[in-house]
C-alpha positions in Angstrom: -36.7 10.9 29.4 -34.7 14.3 28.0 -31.5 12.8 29.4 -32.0 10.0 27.4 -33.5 11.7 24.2 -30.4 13.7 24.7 -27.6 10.8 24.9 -29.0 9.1 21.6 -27.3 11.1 19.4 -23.8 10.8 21.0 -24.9 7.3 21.5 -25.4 6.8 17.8 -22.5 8.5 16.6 -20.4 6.4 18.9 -21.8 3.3 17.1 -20.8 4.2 14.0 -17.3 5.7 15.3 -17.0 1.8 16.5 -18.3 0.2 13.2 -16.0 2.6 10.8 -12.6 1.9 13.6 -13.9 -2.0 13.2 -13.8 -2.2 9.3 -10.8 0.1 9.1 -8.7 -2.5 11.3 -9.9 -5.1 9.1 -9.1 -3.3 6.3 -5.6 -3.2 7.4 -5.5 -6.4 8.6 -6.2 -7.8 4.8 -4.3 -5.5 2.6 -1.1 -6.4 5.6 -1.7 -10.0 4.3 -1.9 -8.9 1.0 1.3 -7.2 1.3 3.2 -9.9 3.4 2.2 -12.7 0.5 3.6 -10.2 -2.2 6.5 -9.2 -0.3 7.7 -13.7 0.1 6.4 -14.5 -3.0 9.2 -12.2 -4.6 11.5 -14.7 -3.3 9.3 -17.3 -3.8 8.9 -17.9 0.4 5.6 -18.7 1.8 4.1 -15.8 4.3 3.9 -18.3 6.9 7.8 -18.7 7.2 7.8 -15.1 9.2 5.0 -16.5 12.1 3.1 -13.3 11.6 -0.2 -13.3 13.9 -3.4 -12.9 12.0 -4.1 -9.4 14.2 -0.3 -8.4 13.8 -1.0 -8.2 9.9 -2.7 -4.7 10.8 0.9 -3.5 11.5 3.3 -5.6 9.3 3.4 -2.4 7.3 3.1 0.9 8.4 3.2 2.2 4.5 0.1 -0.7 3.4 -1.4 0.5 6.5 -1.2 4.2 5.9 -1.9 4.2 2.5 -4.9 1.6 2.8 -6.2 3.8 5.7 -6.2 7.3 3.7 -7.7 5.6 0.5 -10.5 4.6 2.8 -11.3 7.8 4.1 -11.3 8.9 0.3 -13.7 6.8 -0.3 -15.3 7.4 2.8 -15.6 11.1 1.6 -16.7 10.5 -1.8 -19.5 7.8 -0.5 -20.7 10.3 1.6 -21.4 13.2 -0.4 -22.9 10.7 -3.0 -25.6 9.3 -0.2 -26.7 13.2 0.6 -30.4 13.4 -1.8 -29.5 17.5 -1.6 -26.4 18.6 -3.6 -23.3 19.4 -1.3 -22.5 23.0 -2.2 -18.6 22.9 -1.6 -17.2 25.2 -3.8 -19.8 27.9 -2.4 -19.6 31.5 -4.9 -16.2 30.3 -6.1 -16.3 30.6 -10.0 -17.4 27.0 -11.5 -14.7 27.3 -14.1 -11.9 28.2 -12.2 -12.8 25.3 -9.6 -13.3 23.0 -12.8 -10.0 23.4 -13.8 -8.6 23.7 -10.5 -10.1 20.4 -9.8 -8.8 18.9 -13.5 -5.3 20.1 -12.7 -5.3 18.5 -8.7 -6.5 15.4 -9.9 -3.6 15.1 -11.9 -1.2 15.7 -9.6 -2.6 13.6 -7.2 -2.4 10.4 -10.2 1.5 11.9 -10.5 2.4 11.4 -7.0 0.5 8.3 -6.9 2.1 6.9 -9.7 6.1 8.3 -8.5 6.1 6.9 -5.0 5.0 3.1 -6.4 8.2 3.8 -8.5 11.2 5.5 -6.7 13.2 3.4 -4.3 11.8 4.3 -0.7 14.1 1.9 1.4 15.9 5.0 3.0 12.4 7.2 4.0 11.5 6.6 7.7 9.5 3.4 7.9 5.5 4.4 6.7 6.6 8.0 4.2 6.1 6.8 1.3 2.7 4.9 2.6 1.5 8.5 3.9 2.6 10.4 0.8 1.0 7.6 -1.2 -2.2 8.2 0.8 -2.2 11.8 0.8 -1.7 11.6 -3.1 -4.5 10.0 -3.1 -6.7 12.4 -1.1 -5.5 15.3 -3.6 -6.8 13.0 -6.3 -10.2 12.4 -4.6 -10.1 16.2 -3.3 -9.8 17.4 -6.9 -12.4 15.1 -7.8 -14.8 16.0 -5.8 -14.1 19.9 -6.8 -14.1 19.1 -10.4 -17.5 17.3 -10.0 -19.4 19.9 -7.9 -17.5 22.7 -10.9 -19.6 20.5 -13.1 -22.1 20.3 -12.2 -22.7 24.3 -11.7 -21.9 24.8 -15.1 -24.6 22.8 -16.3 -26.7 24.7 -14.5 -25.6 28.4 -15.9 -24.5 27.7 -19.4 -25.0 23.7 -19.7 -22.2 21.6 -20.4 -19.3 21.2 -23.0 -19.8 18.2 -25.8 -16.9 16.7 -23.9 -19.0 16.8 -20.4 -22.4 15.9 -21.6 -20.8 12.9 -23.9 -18.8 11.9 -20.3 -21.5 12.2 -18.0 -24.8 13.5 -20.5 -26.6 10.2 -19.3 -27.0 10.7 -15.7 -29.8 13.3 -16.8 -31.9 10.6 -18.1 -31.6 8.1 -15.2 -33.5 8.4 -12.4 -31.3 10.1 -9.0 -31.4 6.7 -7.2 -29.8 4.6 -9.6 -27.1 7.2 -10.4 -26.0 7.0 -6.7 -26.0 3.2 -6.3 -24.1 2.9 -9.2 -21.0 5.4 -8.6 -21.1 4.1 -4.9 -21.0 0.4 -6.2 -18.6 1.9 -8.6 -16.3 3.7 -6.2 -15.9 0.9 -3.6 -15.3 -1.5 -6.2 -12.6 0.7 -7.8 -11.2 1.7 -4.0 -11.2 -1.6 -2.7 -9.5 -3.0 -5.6 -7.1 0.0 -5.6 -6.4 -0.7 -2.1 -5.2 -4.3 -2.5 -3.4 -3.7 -5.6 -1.7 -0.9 -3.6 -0.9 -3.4 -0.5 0.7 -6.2 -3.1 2.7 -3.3 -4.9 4.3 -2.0 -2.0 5.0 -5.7 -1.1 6.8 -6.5 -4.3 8.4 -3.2 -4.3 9.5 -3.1 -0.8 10.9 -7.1 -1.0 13.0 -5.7 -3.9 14.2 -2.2 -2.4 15.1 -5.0 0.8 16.9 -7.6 -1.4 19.6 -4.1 -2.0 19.9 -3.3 1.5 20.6 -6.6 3.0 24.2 -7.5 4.1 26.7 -10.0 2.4 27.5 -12.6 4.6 30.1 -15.5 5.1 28.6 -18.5 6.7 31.1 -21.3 8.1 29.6 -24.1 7.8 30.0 -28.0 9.1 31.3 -29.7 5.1 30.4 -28.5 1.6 28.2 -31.5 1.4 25.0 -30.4 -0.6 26.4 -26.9 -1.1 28.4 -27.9 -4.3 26.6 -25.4 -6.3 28.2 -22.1 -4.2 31.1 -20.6 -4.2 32.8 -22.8 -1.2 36.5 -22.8 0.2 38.3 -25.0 2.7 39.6 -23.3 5.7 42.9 -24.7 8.1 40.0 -26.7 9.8 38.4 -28.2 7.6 35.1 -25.8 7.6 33.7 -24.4 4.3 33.0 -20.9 3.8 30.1 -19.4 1.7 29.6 -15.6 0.7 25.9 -14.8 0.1 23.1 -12.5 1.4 21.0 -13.1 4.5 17.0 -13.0 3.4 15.3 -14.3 6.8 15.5 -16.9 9.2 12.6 -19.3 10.1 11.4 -23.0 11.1 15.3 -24.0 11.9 16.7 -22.5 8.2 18.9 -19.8 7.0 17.1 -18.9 3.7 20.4 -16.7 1.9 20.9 -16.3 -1.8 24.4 -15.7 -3.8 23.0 -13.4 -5.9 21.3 -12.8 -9.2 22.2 -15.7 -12.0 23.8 -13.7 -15.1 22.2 -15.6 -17.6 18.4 -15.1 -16.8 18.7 -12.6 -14.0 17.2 -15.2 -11.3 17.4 -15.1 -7.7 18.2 -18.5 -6.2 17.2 -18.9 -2.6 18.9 -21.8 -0.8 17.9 -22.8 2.7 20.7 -23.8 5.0 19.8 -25.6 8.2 20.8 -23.7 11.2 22.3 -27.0 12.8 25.2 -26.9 10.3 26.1 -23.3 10.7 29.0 -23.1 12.7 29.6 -19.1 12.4 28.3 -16.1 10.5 30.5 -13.1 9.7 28.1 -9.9 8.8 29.6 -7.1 6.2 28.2 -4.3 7.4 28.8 -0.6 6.9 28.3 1.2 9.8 28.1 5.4 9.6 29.4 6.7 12.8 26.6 8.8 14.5 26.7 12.5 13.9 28.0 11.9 10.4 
């Protein structure tokens, strides 16, 4: 009976390790088809074209992934200290106004960095960087957050709060302790899962973009201009036609290129070119020797 009194806790806490790893890979799982449908639908492609397995989604994207992941443990963090009936004491005999400000100034920098890396151009960083940074961001945000809000809530216990705080937050006094929790964790998941997806279909759009730079030119020989009128096409000695455009993906028996962006109304045009009438491609490529 003690062995078995004594193997319920590590039993339990390996349940809930279980649970938390199940809804994180399905977490991942839906924000990597979030950010697979936003990443074709920049070039107006269907998802499907790429034959991604439903499971594989979880990995399409190591920054979606990363990012998703951290903002979940953010909220995981906040959720958790909201569920306690006790008050956390985090900041311990650290001075409430120096925390409060501490906290004020972290969470900003944490929106900052948030806010730069959906931004900047991150097709050079090694593959999942700018989904980490992202993430850690983030955690700065939710870190000075949670500082700022235990800062509060000290001060209105010493000197009460500013007309600024009590107007903010004066109403959780007069609601009863219950109904304050259920609403900021309804509040924060809402707000976190929402922030997650819109993260996932960001870094989609952005990423399909920063792509769309980095991909090669390309001069496809084809079979006859027949139905390629519209490109820039020349005759060769035998008879072949040449087209100069940039490789986007290959799927379901088609070469899916585009010549460019239209002057007029800055559109991309994406043509699909059966493989069966592709007699040679010619990559230009720049290659950096290694060590340089």
């Amino acid at each position: 009976m003690e062995m078995q009194e004594a193997g319920k806790p590590r039993a339990s806490w390996l349940w809930y390790g279980g649970e938390i790893l199940t809804l994180f890979l399905a977490l991942t799982v839906l924000t990597g088809r979030v950010y697979s449908q936003s990443y074709w639908n920049v070039f107006g492609l269907s998802p499907e074209l790429i034959g991604t397995n439903f499971v594989n989604y979880a990995i399409v994207s190591p920054n979606a992934a990363l990012a998703s992941l951290l903002m979940a443990l953010g909220t995981v963090a906040l959720v958790a200290i909201l569920v306690r009936r006790q008050p956390t004491n985090i900041i311990g005999t650290s001075s409430p106004t120096a925390v409060y400000y501490i906290g004020c100034s972290t969470c900003f920098i944490g929106l900052i960095v948030i806010g730069i890396i959906m931004q900047v151009d991150s097709s050079k960083w090694t593959n999942g960087t700018a989904g980490m940074v992202f993430g850690l961001g983030y955690l700065v945000f939710v870190g000075g957050l949670i500082a700022y809000m235990e800062a509060l809530s000290k001060k209105w216990e010493g000197k009460g709060p500013s007309k600024l705080d009590k107007f903010l937050l004066g109403w959780v006094k007069k609601v009863p302790f219950i109904l304050v929790q259920i609403f900021f964790i309804v509040g924060i998941i809402s707000a976190s899962l929402w922030g997650i997806l819109d993260t996932a279909q960001k870094f989609g759009a952005n990423e399909a973009k920063f792509m769309y730079n980095t991909r090669p030119w390309v001069t496809i020989q084809l079979d006859s201009p027949t139905g390629f009128e519209d490109l820039t096409v020349s005759l060769s000695s035998d008879g072949a036609t040449l087209v100069r455009v940039k490789m986007i993906t290959e799927a379901s028996g088609f070469l899916y290129v585009t010549p460019g962006f239209t002057q007029a109304q800055e559109k991309l045009h994406i043509r699909a070119v059966p493989v069966s009438r592709v007699q040679a491609i010619q990559y230009e490529v720049i290659a950096t020797p290694i060590g340089e």
